[in-house]
C-alpha positions as CSV (number, residue, x, y, z in Angstrom):
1,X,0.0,0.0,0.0
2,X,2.9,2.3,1.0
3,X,4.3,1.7,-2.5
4,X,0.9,2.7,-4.1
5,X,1.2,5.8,-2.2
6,X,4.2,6.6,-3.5
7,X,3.5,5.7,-7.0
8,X,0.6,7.9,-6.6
9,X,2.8,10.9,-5.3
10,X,5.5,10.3,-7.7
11,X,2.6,10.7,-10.6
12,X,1.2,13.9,-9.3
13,X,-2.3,13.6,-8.6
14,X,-3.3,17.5,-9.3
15,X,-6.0,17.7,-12.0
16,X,-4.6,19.8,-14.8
17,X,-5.7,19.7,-18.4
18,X,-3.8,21.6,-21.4
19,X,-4.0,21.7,-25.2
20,X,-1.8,22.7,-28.3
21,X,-2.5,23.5,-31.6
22,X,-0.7,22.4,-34.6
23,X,-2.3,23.5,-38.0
24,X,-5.7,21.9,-38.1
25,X,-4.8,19.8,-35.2
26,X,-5.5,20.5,-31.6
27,X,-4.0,18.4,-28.9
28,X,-5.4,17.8,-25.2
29,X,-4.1,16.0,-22.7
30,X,-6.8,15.8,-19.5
31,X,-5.0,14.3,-15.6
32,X,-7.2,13.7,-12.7
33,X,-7.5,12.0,-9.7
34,X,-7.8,7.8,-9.5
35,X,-11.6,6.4,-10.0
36,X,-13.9,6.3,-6.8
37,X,-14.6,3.1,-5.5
38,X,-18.0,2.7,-6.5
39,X,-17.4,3.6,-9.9
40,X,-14.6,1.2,-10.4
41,X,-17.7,-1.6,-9.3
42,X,-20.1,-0.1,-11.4
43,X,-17.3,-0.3,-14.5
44,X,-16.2,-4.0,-13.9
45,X,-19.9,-5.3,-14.0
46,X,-20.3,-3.2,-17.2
47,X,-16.8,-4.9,-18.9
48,X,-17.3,-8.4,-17.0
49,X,-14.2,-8.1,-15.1
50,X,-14.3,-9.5,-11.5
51,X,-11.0,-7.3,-10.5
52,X,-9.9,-4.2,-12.2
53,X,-6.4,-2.4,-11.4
54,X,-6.3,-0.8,-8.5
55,X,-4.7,2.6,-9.8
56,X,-7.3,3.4,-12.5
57,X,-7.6,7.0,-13.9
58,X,-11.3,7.2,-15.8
59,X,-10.8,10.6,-16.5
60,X,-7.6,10.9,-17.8
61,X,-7.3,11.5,-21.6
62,X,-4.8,12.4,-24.1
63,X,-6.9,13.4,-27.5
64,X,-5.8,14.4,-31.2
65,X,-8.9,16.0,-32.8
66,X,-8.9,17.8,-36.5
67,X,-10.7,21.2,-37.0
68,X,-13.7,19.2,-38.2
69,X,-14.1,17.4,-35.7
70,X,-12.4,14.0,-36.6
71,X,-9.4,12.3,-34.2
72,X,-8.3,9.8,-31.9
73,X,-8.0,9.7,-28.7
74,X,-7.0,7.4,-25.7
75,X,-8.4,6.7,-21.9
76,X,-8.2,3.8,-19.5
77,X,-11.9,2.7,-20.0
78,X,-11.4,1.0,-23.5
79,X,-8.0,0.3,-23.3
80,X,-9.3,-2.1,-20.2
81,X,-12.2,-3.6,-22.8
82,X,-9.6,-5.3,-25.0
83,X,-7.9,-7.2,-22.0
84,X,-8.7,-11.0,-22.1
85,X,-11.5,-11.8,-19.2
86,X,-12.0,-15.0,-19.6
87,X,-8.8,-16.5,-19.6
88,X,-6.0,-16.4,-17.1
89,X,-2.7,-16.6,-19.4
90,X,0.0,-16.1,-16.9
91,X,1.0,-18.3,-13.8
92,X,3.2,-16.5,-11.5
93,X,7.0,-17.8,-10.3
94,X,5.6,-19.3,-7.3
95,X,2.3,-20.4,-8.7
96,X,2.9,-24.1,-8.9
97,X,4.4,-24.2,-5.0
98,X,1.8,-22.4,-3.7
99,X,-1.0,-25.0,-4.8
100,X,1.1,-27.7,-3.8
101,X,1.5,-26.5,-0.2
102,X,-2.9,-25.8,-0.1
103,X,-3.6,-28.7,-2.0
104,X,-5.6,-29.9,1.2
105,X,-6.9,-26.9,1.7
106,X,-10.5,-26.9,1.1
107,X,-10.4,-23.0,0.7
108,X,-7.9,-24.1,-2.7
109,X,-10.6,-26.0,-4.2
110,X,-13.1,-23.0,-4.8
111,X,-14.0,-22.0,-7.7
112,X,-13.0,-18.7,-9.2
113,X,-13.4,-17.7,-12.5
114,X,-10.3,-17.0,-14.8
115,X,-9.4,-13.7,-16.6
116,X,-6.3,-12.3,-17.6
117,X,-4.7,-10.6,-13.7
118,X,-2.2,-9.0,-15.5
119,X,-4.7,-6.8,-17.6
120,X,-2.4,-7.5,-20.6
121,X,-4.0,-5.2,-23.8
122,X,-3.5,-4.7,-27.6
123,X,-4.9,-1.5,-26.9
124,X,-4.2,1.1,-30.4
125,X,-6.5,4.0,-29.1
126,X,-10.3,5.0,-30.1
127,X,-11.2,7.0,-33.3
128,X,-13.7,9.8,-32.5
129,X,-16.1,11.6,-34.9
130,X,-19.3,12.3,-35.1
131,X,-20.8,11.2,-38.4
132,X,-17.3,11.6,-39.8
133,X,-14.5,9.6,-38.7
134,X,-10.9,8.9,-39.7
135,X,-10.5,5.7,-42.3
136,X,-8.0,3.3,-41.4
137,X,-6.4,0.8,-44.1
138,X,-3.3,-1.2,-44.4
139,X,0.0,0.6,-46.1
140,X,3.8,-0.5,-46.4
141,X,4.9,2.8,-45.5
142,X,6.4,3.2,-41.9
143,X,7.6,5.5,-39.5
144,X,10.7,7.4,-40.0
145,X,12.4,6.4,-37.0
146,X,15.5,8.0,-38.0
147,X,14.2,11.6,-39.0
148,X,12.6,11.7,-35.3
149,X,16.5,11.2,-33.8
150,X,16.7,14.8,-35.5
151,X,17.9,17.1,-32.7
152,X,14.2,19.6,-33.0
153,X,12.7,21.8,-30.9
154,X,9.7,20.4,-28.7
155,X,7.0,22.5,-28.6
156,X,4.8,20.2,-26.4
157,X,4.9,17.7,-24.3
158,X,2.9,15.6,-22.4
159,X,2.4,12.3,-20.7
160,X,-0.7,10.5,-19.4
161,X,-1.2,7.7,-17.3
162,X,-4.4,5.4,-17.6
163,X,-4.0,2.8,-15.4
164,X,-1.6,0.5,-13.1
165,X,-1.5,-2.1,-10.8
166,X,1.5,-3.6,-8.6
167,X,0.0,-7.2,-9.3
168,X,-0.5,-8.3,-5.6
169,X,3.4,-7.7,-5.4
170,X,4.6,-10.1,-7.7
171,X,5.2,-7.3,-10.4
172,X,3.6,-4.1,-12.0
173,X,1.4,-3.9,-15.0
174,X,0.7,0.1,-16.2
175,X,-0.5,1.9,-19.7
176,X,0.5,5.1,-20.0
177,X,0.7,7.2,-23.5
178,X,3.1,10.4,-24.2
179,X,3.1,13.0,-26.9
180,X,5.7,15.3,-28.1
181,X,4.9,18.4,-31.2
182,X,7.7,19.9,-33.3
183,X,7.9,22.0,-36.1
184,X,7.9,19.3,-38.5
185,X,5.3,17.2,-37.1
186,X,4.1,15.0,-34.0
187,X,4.6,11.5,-32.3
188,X,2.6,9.7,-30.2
189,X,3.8,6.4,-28.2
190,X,1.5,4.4,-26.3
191,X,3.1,2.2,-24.5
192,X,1.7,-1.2,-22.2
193,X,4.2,-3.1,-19.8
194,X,4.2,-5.6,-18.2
195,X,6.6,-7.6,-15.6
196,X,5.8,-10.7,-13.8
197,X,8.7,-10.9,-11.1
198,X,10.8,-14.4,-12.0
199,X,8.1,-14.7,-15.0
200,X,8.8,-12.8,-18.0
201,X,8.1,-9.1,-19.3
202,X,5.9,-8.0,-21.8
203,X,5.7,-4.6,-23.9
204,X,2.6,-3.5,-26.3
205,X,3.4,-0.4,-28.2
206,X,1.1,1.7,-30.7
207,X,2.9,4.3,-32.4
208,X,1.5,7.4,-34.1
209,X,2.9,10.1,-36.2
210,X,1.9,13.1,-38.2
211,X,4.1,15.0,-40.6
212,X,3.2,18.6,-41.1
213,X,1.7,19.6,-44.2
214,X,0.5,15.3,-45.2
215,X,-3.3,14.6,-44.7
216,X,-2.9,11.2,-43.0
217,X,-1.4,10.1,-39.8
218,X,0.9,6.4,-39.7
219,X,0.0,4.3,-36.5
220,X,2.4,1.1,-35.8
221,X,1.4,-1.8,-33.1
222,X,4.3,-4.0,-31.8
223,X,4.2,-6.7,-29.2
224,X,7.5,-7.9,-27.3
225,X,7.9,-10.4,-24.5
226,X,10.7,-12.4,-23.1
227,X,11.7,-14.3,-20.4
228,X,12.8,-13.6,-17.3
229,X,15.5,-16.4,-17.7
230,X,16.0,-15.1,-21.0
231,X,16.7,-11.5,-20.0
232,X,18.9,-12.5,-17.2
233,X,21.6,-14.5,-19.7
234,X,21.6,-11.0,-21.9
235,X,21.9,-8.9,-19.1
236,X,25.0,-10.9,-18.0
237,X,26.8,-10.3,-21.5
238,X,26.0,-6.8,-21.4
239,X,27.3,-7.0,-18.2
240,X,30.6,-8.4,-18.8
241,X,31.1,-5.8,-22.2
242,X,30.4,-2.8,-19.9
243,X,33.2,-4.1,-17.2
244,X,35.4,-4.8,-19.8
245,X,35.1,-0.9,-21.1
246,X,35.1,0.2,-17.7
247,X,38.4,-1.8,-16.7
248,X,39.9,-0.7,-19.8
249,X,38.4,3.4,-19.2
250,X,39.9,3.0,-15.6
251,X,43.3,1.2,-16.5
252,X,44.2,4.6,-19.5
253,X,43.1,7.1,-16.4
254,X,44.9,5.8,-13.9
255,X,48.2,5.2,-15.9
256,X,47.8,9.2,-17.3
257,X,47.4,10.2,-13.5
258,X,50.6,8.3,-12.7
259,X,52.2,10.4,-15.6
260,X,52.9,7.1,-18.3
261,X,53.0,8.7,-21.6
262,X,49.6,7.7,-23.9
263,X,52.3,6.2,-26.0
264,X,52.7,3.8,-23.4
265,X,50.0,2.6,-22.1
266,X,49.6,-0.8,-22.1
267,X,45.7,-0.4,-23.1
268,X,46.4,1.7,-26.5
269,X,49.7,-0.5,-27.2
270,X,47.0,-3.6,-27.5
271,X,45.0,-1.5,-29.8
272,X,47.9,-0.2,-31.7
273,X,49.1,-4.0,-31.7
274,X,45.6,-4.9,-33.4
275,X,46.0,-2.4,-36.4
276,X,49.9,-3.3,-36.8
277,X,48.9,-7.1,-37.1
278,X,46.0,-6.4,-39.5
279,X,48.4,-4.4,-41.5
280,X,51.3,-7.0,-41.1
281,X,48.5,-9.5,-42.7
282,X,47.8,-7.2,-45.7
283,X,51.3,-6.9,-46.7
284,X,52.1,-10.5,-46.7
285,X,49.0,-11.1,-48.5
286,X,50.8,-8.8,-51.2
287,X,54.2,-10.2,-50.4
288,X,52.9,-13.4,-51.3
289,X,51.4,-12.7,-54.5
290,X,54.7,-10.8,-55.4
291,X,56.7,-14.0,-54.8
292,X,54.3,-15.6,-57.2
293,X,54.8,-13.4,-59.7
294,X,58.9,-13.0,-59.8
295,X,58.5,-16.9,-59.2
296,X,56.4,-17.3,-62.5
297,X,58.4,-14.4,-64.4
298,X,62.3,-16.7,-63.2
299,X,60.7,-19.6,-64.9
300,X,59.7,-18.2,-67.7
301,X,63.4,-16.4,-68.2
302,X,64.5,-19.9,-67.4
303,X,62.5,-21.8,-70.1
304,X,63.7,-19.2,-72.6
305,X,67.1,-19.4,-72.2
306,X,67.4,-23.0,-71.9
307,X,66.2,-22.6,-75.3
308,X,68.1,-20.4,-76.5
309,X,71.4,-22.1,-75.4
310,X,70.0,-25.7,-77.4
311,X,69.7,-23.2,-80.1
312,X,73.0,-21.7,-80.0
313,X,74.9,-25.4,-79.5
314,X,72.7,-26.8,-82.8
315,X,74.6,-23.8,-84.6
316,X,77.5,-24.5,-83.3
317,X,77.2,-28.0,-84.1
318,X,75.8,-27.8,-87.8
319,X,78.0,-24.4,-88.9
320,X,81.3,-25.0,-87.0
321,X,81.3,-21.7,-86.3
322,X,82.3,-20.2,-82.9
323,X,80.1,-17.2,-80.7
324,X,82.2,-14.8,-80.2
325,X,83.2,-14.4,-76.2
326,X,80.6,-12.7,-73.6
327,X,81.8,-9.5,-72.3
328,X,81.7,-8.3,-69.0
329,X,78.8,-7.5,-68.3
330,X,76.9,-10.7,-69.7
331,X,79.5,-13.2,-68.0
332,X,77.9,-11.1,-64.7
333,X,74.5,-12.0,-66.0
334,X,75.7,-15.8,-67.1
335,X,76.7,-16.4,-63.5
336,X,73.9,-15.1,-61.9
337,X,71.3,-17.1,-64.0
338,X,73.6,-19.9,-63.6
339,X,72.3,-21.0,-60.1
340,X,69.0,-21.0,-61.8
341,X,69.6,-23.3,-65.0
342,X,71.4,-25.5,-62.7
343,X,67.6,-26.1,-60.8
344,X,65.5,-25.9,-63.4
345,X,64.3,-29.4,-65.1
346,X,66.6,-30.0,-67.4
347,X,69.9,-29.2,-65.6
348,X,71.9,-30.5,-68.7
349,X,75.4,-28.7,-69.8
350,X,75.3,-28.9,-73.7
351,X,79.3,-29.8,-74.8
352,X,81.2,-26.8,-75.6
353,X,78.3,-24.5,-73.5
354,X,81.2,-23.9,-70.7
355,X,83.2,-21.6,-73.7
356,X,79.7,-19.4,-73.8
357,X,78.6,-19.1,-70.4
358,X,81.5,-19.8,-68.0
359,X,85.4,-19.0,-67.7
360,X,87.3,-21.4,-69.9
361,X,89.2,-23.0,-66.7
362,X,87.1,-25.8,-66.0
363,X,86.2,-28.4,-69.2
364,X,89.6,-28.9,-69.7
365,X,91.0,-29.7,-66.2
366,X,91.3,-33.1,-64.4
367,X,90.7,-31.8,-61.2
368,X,88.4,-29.1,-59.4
369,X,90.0,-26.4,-58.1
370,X,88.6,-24.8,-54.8
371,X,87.9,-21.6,-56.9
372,X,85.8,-23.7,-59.0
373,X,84.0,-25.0,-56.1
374,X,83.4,-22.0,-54.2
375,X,81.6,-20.6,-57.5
376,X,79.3,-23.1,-57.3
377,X,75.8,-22.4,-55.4
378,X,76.2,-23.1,-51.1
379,X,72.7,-24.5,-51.8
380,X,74.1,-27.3,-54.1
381,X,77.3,-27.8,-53.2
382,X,76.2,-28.4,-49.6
383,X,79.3,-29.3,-47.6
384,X,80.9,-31.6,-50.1
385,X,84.2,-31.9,-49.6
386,X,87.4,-31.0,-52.5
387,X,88.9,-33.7,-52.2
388,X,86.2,-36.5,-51.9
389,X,84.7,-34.5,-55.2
390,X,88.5,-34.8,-56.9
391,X,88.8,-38.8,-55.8
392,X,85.0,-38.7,-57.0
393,X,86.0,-37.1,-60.5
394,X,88.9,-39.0,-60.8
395,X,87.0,-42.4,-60.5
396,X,84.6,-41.8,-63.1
397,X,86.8,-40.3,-65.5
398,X,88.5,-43.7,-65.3
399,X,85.0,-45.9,-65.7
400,X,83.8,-43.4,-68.5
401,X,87.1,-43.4,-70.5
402,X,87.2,-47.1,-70.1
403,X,83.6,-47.8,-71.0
404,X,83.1,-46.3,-74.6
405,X,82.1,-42.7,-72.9
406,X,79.3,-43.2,-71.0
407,X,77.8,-44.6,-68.2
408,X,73.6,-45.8,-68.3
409,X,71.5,-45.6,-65.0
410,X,71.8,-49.5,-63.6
411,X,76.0,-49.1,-64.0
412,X,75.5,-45.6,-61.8
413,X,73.8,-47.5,-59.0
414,X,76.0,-50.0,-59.2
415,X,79.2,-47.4,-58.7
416,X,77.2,-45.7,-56.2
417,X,77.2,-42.5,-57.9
418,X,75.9,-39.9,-55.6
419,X,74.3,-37.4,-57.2
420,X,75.3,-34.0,-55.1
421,X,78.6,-34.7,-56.3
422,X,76.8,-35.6,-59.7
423,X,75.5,-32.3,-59.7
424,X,78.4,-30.0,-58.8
425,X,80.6,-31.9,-61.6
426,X,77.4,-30.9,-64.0
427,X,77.2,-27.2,-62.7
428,X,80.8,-26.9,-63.6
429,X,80.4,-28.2,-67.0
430,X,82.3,-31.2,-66.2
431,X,80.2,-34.1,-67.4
432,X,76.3,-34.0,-68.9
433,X,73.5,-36.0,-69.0
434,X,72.0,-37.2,-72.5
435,X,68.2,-38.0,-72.8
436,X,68.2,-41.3,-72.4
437,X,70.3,-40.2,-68.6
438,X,73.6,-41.4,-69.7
439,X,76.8,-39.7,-67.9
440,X,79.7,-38.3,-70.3
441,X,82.6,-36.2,-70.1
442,X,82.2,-32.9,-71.5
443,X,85.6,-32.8,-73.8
């Protein structure tokens, strides 16, 4: 009862009633005192309500009415004859243990008959008119929601309680409806809610708004209701993002107060850490696909001159004529595509190639010399040794000398050729490798 009072005093009970006009509109919003007693009876017979809230203002209007005498308006009395009263649709949290602990009680087994307690309505307000009321039809258009976030000046405003009721303590149910008028137009929200303590909570809205200078008004209806479980798991995320910001708000004022430089505050070094790695992605993202591309263009250099070497050595080889020495600049070139015709598939030394593309010191000497050696890659020389390649060299110049030039696959294994040192001897235009995969000496 003493919260009653309070809601009572907190509403302000003083009778007032004021109007605005806006073109051919004239708004009035009427506030009076709660219904007596005896007309609160005299209504719930006339609706067929055994119980009707026990804040209920009868009086109390909010009305929208046209120059000709056309508008809507909304009060307490019809908004209670669209609530349910036949039909209780919500139990309580405690419902189910308190029949339980009365279920012997003869008192428990009285009849009483059911209507909706918690005086839910779908309430959209009542068209007024006499002989000439406002037509209502169906439209796609809706309410501007973001033109009424517009920052405008308000030049009325006015809220109006219908009814409420505290639900014999186990939550509130109230209807209450609002207006505000500005230059551009006017909005109405009539709002219903509802909230069963441990149940759930349920909000009706009816929405209604006016745009200067149009001759029809949009209204909008929306129902929402969740659980109170429901509510409770999306109030403990919301929970957790605010202390998150708040730590993190707290941690950047505290660390300025105790004079660490912004630059070095832990908090904006994360952040700064989160753009640098989304940046570091991008650019190897681009790296990448550079790679690709010098990877695609090497091959392609590759392909060519391998073919362009065959081409030269056929010349040589069918004209008996001789290419005239590289200079400088293109013995620079030779060795630095060397490497790179030494990996690619073919990795063949055409006879007389070494007078073209390398220094005339190595297809005519028995042994490797360690300059020879170091010339050749670190990545396929690995850590061969001179010597061990020498006794190598030496060993198959005997076995190809003695054996008409050449050496086929099935003798190789048998010698154990290894084919590092294979390769080296091949890189320095020692020995080559026919089609058929047959070692000779390059003479």
């Amino acid at each position: 009862m003493l919260a009653s009072l309070s809601t009572m005093m907190s509403h302000g009970f003083k009778s007032s009633k004021q109007d605005f006009t806006f073109g051919p509109w004239k708004v009035m919003a009427a506030k009076t005192h709660i219904m007596k007693s005896k007309d609160v009876e005299r209504l719930g017979e006339e609706i067929n309500m055994p119980s009707l809230p026990e804040m209920l203002f009868g009086d109390n209007v909010l009305r929208i009415q046209h120059a000709d005498g056309y508008g809507i308006e909304f009060n307490a009395i019809d908004a209670l004859k669209r609530v349910n009263n036949m039909e209780d649709a919500v139990k309580v949290a405690c419902a189910q243990e308190w029949m339980e602990s009365r279920a012997d009680s003869e008192h428990s087994k009285e009849v009483v008959r059911p209507y909706d307690w918690t005086y839910t309505t779908d309430y959209r307000g009542t068209l007024i008119g006499e002989g000439l009321q406002m037509k209502v039809s169906q439209t796609a258009e809706r309410i501007d929601m973001e033109k009424l976030k517009a920052r405008e000046h308000i030049m009325f405003f006015e809220e109006v309680l219908l009814f409420e009721d505290e639900l014999h303590d186990h939550g509130v149910s109230m209807i209450s409806v609002k207006i505000r008028v500005m230059p551009t137009g006017f909005f109405l929200l009539l709002r219903f809610f509802l909230r069963v303590d441990g149940v759930l909570i349920r909000i009706n809205d009816t929405r209604l708004y006016h745009e200067a200078g149009k001759d029809f008004m949009l209204r909008e209806f929306s129902t929402r209701e969740s659980k109170i479980s429901e509510l409770k798991f999306l109030k403990s995320e919301a929970d957790l993002e605010y202390i998150e910001k708040r730590l993190k708000l707290d941690f950047i004022n505290n660390t300025a107060d105790n004079g660490c430089p912004s630059e070095e505050n832990p908090a904006l070094m994360l952040e700064n850490l989160k753009a640098i790695k989304a940046k570091h992605s991008a650019l190897s993202s681009q790296v990448k696909e550079i790679t690709a591309a010098q990877r695609e263009s090497m091959d392609a250099i590759r392909t060519q001159l391998g073919s362009a070497m065959t081409l030269v050595q056929q010349l040589q080889d069918t004209t008996g004529t001789q290419v005239d020495p590289l200079t400088e600049s293109e013995q620079e070139a030779a060795a630095l595509l060397s490497s790179a015709i030494s990996h690619s598939t073919s990795e063949v030394c055409p006879a007389g190639a070494s007078s073209d593309l390398q220094q005339p010191q190595s297809c005519d000497s028995d042994e490797v010399s360690a300059v020879m050696l170091e010339a050749v890659p670190l990545s396929l020389r690995s850590n061969i040794n001179l010597e061990d390649l020498n006794a190598f060299y030496q060993q198959l110049q005997h076995h190809l000398r003695t054996n008409s030039g050449s050496l086929n696959i099935q003798k190789m294994k048998q010698l154990k050729v290894s084919d590092t040192r294979l390769k080296v001897l091949q890189h320095l235009c020692l020995v080559e490798l026919d089609r058929k995969g047959h070692v000779r000496l390059v003479l």
